[in-house]
N, C-alpha and C positions, 0 to 999 in steps of 0.2 A: 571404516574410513578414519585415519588420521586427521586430526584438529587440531590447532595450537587455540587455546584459551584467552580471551583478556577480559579485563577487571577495571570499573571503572576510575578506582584509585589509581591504580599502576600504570594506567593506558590511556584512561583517559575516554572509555565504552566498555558497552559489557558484549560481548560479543564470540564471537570464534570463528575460527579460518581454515577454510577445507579447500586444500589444494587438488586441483584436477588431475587423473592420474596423466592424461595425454597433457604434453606441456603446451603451454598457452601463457597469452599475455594481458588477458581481457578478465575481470571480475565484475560479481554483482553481489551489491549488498541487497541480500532479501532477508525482510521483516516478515518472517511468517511463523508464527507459534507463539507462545506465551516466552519459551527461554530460548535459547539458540541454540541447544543441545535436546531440545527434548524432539520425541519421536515425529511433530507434523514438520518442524526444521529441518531435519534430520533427512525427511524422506522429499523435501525440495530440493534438500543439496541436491538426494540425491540424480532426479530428475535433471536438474540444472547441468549436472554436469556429464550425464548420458545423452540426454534432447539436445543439448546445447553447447557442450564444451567450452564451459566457463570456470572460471573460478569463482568460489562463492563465499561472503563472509553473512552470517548469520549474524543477528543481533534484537535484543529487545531490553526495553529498559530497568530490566531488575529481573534478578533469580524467578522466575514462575512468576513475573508479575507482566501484568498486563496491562495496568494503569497508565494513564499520559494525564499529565499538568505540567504545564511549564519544563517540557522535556526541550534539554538543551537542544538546540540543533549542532553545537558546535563536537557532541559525541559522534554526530555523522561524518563532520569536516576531519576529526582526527581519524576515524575509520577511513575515509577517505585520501587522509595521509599516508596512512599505514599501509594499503594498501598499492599507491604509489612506490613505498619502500620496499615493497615485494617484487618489484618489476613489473608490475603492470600497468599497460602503456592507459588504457583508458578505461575508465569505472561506471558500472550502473548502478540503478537500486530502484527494489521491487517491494512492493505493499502491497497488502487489502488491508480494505476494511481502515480500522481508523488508519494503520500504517502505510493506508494507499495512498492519506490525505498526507501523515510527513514525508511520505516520494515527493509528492508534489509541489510540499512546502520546500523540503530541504534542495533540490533541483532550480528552486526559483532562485533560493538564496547562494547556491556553489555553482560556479560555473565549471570546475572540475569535474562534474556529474557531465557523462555526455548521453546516457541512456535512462530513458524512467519507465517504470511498468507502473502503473496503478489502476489495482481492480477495487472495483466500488469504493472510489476515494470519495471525497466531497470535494466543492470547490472552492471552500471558503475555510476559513478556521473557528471553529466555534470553543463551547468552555471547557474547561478539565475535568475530566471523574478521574473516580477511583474505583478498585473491584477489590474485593475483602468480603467481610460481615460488618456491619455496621445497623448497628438498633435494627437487624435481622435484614436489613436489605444488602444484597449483593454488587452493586452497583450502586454509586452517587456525583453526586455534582462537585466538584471543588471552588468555593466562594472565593471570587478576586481573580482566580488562576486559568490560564488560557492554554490550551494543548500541550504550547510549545515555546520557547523561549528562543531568542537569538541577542548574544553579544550582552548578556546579564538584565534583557527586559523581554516579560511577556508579550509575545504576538496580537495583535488586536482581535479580539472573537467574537464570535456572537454570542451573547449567553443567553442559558436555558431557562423559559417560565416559570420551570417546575424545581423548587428546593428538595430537599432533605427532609424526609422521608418520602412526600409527590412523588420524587422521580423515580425512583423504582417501584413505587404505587401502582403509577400509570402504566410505564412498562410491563409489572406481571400483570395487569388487568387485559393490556392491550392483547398481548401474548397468550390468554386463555382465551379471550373474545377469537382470537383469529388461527387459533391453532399454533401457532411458529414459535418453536423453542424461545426465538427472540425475535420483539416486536418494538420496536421505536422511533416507527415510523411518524408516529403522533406527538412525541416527543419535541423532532426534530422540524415537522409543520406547523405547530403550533408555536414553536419557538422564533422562527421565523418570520410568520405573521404577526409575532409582538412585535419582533426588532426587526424590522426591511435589514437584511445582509449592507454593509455600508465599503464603498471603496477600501480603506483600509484593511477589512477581513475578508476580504477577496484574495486567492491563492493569485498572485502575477507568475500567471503560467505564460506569458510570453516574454520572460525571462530564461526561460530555460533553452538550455543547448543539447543542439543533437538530434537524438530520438523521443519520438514519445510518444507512449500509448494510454489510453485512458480509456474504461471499461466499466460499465454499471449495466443491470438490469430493471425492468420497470416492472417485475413483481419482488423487488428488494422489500424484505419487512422490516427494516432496521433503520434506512432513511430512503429519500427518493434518489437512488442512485444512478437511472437513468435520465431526470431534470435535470442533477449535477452536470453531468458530463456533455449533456445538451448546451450548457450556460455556458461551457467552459468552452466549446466547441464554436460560438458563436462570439464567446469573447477574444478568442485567437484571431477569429475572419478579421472583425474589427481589428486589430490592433497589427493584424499584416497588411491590411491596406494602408496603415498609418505607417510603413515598413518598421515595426519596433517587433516582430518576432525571430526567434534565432534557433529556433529546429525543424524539424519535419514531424508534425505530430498527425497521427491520427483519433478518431475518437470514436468508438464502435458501446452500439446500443441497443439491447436485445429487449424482447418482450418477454421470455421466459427467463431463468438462470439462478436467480433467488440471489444470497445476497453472497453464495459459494461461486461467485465466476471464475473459478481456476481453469487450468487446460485441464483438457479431462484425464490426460496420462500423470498427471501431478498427485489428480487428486487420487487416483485410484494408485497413486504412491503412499500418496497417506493414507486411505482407507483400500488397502489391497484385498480386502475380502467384503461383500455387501456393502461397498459404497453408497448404491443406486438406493439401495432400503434404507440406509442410516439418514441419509438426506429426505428421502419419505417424511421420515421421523420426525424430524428436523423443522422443515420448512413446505409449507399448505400447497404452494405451486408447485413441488418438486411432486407430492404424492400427485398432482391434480395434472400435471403434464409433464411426465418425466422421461418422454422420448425428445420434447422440447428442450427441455432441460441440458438432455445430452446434446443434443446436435448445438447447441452452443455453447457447450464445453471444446466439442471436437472442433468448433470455426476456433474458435477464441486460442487453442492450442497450436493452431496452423497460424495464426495470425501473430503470435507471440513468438515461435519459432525461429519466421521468415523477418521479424523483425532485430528480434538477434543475431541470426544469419548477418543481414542486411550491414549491422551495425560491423560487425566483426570482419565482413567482407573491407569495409573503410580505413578498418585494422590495418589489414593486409595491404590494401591501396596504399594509400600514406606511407606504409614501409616502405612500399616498391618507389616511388617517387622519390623516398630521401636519401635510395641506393643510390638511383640514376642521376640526381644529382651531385653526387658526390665528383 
């Protein structure tokens, strides 16, 4: 697959752009992987744009890094320019995991976003780590620093209990207690219960336009990603009776799926060989129910589709209406 590269100096994001071979007018910025080029990116394009006949621009915030503090939101807005510069008529962008929650974030804040995917987002913004070594932990907190930044000031978050060295204490403690590669779930309850989530660090998802999907499971071991998307789901009813919502969201919540809610043909783009055993590996409920597992990979993969589909079919309407106008 041919990519064109960008640099955050030069462009303005770090990112890369993979054009569909069938011609189209419709992209999604999917945050999936550590870099944009590396092999689980790489094997979403390539998904994206087989399942779905999209265009896709990959992106994450640094060469193999994985970290988020105070990440600009405004690297999405110029992707999201850039992407306009291409010819394409309308833009999505898809996450998991922490990158499900700057879907969510960066969608509230762009109104040029008309499509959001986020699998096991949160619904709120909480504090910044980092991933490295550091005094031998893998993971940490960043003091002062919030996920994510907009217009040169950190986002309001909720910060963590647990400092420097704690928090990755607690995490590999939790994570040999429970079996799961990763466990933060305690983490992220416990932090919580210090600080009640307050208006301000609440994602305003009913600000967003368009489409929108939002997806957790309730055996996630990293945070409770099905309560999330429950909260967010009941805070959308509220605020469409108040008429202040502006898409058509859905919000689906599974009791199996662990904290990998991908379509299932995604994921077995990224892991084409032993998928089903690597996740075993991985995460307690994949080994303990992993015909569960599956079958809400394959809903979640029909659901994600149809709503691309959907989105893309709007594409094509809107076109047809500003012929016949003419």
């Amino acid at each position: 697959m041919k990519r064109i590269h960008f640099d955050v100096e030069k462009d303005g994001f770090y990112g890369a752009y993979w054009k569909c071979e069938e011609p189209t007018k419709v992209a999604i910025i999917a945050m999936l992987g550590d870099d944009p080029e590396d092999h689980m990116a790489k094997s979403s394009v390539k998904w994206l744009m087989k399942s779905c006949g999209v265009n896709v621009l990959t992106m994450s915030p640094g060469k193999k890094d994985y970290s988020h503090h105070n990440y600009p939101i405004e690297r999405i807005e110029a992707a999201v320019k850039l992407l306009g510069s291409c010819g394409n008529e309308k833009i999505g962008i898809a996450g998991a995991s922490t990158t499900g929650t700057l879907a969510l974030v960066s969608s509230s804040l762009l109104p040029d976003i008309s499509l959001t995917i986020a699998m096991t987002a949160s619904d709120f913004v909480w504090q910044g780590f980092a991933q490295g070594n550091k005094d031998g932990c893998k993971e940490w907190p960043i003091e002062g620093e919030s996920l994510f930044s907009f217009r040169g000031k950190p986002l309001p978050y909720m910060p963590f209990c647990y400092k420097h060295p704690d928090y990755w204490n607690v995490m590999r403690a939790e994570s040999k207690r429970s079996g799961n590669m990763a466990d933060s779930r305690k983490i992220f309850d416990d932090s919580e219960a210090a600080h009640p989530i307050t208006e301000d660090e609440f994602i305003k998802i009913e600000n967003i336009r368009g489409k929108l999907l939002m997806i957790g499971a309730a055996d996630d071991s990293l945070w409770d990603a099905a309560k999330y998307v429950r909260r967010a789901e009941k805070r959308f009813e509220e605020k469409k009776l108040e008429g202040k919502t502006h898409c058509d969201a859905e919000f689906l919540t599974y009791e199996h799926g662990t904290h990998f809610v991908f379509p299932d043909g995604m994921l077995k783009s990224i892991f084409p060989i032993g998928s089903g055993l690597l996740l075993k590996l991985m995460f307690k409920a994949a080994k303990e129910y992993p015909e569960e597992c599956r079958q809400t990979r394959i809903d979640i993969e029909k659901r994600v589709k149809r709503t691309i589909e959907e989105w893309k079919n709007e594409i094509r309407n809107d076109s047809e209406n500003d012929v016949g106008g003419v």
